[in-house]
Every structure is written in C-alpha cells, then in structure tokens.
TORZA-110277 format. One line per field, with one value per residue: residue number from 0; residue in one letter; z, x, y of N, C-alpha, C in turn. Coordinates in Angstrom, 1 decimal, padded with zeros to 4 digits, always signed. Layout:
# TORZA-110277
num	c(NUM / ...)
residu	c(A / ...)
n_up	c(Z / ...)
n_east	c(X / ...)
n_north	c(Y / ...)
ca_up	c(Z / ...)
ca_east	c(X / ...)
ca_north	c(Y / ...)
c_up	c(Z / ...)
c_east	c(X / ...)
c_north	c(Y / ...)
***
This chain:
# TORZA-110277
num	c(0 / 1 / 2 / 3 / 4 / 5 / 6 / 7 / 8 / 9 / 10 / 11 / 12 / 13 / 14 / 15 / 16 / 17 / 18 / 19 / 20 / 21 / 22 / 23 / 24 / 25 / 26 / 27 / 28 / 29 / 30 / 31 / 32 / 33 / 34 / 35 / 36 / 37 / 38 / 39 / 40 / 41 / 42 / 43 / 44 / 45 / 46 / 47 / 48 / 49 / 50 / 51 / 52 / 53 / 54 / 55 / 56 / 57 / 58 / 59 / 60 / 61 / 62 / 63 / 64 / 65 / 66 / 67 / 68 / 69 / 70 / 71 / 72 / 73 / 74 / 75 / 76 / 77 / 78 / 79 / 80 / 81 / 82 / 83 / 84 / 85 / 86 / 87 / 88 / 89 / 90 / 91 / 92 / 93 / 94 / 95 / 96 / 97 / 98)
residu	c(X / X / X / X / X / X / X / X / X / X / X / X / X / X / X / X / X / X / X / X / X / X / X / X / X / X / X / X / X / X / X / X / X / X / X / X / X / X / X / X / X / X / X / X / X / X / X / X / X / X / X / X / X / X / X / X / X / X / X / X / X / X / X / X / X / X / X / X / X / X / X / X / X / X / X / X / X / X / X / X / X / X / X / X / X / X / X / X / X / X / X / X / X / X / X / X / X / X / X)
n_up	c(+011.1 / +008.1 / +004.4 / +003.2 / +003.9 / +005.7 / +004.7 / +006.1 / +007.1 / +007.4 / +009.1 / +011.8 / +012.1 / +012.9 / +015.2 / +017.3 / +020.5 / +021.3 / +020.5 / +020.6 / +020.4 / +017.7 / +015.9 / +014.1 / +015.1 / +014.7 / +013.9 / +014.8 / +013.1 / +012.7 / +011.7 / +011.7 / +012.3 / +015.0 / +015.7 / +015.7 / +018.3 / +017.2 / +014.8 / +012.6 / +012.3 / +011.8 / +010.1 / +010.5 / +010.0 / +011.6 / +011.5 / +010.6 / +007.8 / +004.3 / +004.3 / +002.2 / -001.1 / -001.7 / +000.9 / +003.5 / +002.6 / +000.3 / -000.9 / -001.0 / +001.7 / +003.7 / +004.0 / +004.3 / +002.7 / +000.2 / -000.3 / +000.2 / -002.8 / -004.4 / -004.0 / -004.9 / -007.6 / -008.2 / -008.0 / -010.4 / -012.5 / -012.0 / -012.4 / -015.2 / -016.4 / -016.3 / -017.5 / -020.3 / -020.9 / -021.5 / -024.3 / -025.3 / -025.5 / -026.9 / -029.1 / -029.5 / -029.4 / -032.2 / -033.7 / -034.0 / -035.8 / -038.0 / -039.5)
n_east	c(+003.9 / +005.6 / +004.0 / +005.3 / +008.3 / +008.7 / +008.5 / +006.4 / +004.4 / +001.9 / +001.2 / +003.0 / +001.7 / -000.5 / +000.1 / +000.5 / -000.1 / -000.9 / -003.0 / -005.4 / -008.5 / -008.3 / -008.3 / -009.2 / -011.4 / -011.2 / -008.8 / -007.3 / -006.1 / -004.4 / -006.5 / -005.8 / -007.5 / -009.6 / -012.2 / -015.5 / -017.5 / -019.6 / -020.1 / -018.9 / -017.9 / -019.7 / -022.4 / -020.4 / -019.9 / -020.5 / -021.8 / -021.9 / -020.0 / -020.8 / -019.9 / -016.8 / -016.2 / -014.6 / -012.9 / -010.6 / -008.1 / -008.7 / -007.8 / -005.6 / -004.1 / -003.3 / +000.1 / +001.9 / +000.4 / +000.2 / +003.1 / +003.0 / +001.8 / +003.6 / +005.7 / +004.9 / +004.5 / +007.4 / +008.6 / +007.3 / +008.2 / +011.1 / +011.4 / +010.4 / +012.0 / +014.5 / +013.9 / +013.7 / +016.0 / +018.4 / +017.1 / +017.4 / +020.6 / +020.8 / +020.0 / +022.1 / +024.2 / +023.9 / +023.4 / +026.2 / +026.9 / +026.4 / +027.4)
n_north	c(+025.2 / +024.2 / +023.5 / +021.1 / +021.0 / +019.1 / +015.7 / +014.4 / +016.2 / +017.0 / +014.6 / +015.4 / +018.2 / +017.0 / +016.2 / +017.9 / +019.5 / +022.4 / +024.9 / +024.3 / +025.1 / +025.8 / +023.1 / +020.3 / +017.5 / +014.9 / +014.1 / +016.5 / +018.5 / +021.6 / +024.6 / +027.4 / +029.0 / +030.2 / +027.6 / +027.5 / +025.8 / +023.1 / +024.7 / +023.6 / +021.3 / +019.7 / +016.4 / +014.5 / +010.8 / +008.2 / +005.8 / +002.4 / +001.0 / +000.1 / -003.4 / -005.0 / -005.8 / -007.9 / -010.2 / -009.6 / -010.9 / -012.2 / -010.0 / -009.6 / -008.8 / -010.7 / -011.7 / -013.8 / -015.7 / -014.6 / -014.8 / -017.6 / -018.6 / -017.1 / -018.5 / -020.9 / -020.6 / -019.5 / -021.5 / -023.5 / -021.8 / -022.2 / -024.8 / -025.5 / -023.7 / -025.1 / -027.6 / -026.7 / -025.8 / -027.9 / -028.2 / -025.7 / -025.2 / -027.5 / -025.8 / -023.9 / -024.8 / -026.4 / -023.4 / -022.8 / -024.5 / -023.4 / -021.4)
ca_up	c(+010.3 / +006.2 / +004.0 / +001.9 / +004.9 / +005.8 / +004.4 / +007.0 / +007.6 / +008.1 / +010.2 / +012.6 / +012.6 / +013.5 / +016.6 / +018.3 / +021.7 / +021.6 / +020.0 / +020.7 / +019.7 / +016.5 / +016.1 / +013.8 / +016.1 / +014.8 / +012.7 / +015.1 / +012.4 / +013.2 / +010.4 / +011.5 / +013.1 / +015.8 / +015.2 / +016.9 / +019.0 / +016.8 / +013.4 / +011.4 / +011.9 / +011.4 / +009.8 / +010.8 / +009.8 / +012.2 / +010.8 / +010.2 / +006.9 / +003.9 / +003.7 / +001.4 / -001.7 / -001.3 / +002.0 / +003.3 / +002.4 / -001.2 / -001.7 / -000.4 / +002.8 / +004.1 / +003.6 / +004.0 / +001.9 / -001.2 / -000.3 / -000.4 / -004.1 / -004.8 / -003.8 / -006.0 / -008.9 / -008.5 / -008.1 / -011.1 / -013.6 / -011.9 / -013.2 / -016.6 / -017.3 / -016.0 / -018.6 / -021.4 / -020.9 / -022.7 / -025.6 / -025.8 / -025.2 / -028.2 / -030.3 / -029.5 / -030.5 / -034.1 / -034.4 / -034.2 / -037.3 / -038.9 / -039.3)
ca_east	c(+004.7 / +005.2 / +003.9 / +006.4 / +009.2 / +009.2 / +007.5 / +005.3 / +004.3 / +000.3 / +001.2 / +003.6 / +000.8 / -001.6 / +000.3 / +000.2 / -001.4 / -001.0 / -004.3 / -007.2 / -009.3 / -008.2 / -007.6 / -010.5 / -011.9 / -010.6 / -007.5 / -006.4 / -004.7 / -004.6 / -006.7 / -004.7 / -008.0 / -010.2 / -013.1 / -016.6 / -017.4 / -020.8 / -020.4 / -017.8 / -018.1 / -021.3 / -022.6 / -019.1 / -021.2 / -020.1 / -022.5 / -021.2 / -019.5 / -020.9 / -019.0 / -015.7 / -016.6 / -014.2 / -012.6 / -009.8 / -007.0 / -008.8 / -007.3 / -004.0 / -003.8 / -002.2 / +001.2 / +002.1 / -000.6 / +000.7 / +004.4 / +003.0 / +001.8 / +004.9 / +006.8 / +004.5 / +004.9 / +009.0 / +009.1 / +007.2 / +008.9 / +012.6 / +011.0 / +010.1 / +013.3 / +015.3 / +013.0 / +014.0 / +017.8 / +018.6 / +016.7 / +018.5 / +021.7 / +021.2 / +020.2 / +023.2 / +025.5 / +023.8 / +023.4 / +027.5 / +027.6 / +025.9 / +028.8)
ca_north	c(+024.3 / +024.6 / +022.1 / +020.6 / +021.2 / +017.3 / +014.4 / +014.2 / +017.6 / +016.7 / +014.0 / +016.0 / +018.6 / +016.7 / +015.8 / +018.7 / +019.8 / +023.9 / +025.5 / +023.2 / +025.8 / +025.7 / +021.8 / +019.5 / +016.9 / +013.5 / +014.6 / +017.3 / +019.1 / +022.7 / +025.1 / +028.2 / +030.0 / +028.9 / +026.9 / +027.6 / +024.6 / +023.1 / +024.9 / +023.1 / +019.4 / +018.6 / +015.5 / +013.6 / +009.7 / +007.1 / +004.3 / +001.2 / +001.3 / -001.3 / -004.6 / -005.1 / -006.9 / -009.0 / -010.6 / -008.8 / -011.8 / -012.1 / -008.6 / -009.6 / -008.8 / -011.9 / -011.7 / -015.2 / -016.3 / -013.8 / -015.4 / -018.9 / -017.8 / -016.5 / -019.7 / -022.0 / -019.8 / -019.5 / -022.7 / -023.6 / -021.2 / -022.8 / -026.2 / -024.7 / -023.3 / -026.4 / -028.8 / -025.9 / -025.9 / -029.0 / -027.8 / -024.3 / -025.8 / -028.1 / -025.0 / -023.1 / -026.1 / -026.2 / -022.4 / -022.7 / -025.2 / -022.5 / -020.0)
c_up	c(+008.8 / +006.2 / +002.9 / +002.9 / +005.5 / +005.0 / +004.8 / +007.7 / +008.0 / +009.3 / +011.6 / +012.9 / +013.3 / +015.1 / +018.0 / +018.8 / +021.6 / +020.2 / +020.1 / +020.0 / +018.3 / +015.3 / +015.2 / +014.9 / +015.9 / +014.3 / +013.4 / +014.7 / +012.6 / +011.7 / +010.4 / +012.1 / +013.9 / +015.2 / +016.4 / +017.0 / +018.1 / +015.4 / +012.2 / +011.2 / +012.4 / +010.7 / +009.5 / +010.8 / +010.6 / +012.4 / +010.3 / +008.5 / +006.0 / +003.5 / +002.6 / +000.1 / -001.6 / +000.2 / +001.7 / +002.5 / +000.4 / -001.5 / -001.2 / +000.6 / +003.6 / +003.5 / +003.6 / +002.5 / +000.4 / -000.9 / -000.7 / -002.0 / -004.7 / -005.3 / -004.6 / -007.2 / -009.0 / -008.7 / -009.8 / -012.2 / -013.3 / -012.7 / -014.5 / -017.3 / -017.0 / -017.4 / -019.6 / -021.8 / -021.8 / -024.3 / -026.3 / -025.6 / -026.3 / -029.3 / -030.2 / -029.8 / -031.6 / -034.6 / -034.4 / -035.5 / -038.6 / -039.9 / -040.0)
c_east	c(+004.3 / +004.7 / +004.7 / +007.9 / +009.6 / +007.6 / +006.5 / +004.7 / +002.7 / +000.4 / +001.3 / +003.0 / -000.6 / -001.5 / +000.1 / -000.3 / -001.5 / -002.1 / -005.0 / -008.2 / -009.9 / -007.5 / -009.0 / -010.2 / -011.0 / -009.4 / -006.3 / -005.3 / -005.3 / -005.1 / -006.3 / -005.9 / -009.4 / -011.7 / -014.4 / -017.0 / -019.2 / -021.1 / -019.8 / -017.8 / -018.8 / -021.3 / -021.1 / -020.6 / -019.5 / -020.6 / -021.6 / -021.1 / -020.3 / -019.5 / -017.8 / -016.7 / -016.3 / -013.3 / -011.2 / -008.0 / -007.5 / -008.2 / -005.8 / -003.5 / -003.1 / -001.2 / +002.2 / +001.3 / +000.0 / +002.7 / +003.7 / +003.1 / +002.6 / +005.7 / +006.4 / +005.4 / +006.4 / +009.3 / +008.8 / +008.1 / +010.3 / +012.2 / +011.2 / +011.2 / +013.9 / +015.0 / +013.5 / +015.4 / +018.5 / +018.2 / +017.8 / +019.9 / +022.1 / +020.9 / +021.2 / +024.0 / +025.2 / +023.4 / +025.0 / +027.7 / +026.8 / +027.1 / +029.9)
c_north	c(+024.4 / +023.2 / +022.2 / +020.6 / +020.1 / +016.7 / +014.3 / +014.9 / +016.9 / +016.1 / +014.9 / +017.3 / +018.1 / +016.2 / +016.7 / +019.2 / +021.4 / +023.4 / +024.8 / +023.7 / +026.0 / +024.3 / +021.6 / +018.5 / +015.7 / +014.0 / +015.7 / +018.1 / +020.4 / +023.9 / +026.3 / +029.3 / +029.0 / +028.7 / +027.2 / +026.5 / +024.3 / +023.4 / +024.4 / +021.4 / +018.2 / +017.4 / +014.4 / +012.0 / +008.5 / +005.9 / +003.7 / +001.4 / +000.1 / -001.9 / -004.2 / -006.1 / -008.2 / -008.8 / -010.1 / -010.1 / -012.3 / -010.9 / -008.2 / -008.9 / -009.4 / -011.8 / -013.0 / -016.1 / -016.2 / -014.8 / -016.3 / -019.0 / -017.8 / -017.9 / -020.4 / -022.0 / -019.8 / -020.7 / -023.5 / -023.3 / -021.6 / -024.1 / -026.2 / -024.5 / -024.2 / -027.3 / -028.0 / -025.9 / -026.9 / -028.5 / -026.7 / -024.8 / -026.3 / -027.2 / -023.8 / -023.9 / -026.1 / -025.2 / -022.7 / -023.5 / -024.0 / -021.4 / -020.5)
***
C-alpha cells in the first residue's frame, strides 16, 4: 500500500493479517522486511504512565460540561446585546439629524 493513496493509509495498513513476520507488535504495521523475533522491539515500557496534571473534564473532555459553558455564555452575551439595543437604536436616530 502507497502512502499518500488514502487518508488513512497507516491505519488500513496496520490492518492487515498477510506477513506476520514482517508486522511490529502493537501497531502491526508492516516495515516491508521481516523482523527477527527479539531484536527490534526492545524496551517497549508498559509502566504505568505519570498522572495528567489536570483531571481529564478540566481539559474538556466532557462534552456536556463544555456545552453547559457554552450555554451560560450565549446566553449572557444575548442579554448584553438586548440591554445595548435601545442605546444603538437611539444613536442611529441622532446620527440621522446629523446629515
């Protein structure tokens, strides 16, 4: 398979079962010659990873959460400009006696 030939060329290589031999371990993407079983993917680290700093919904993960957010906020800035309208309203009526 080329790369650049779809979108998803990696992916759709990594799918495939022909060559084992010549496959990495987790990834199963094929490196185009075979691999000796023991020499190539060494120190793979499967220790627990450190922590996030922050919690995964502090970094917007929640997708309700970031809506709620949203909704405050729109709602706000609808407020905002409603309370403003009158104002601009009355300075477009006495930019016209301007003229």
């Amino acid at each position: 398979m080329c790369q650049g030939c779809s979108p998803t060329w990696f992916l759709d290589a990594c799918g495939q079962p022909d060559h084992p031999r010549r496959r990495l371990l987790l990834t199963n993407y094929d490196l185009g010659v075979e691999v000796p079983a023991g020499t190539l993917q060494l120190g793979l680290n499967f220790a627990d990873a450190l922590p996030e700093l922050f919690a995964g919904k502090e970094m917007g993960e929640d997708a309700l959460r970031v809506l709620g957010e949203y909704l405050k906020l729109y709602t706000r800035f609808r407020a905002d400009v409603g309370a403003e309208a009158p104002l601009l309203r009355s300075a477009v009526g006495w930019s016209k006696r301007l003229k």
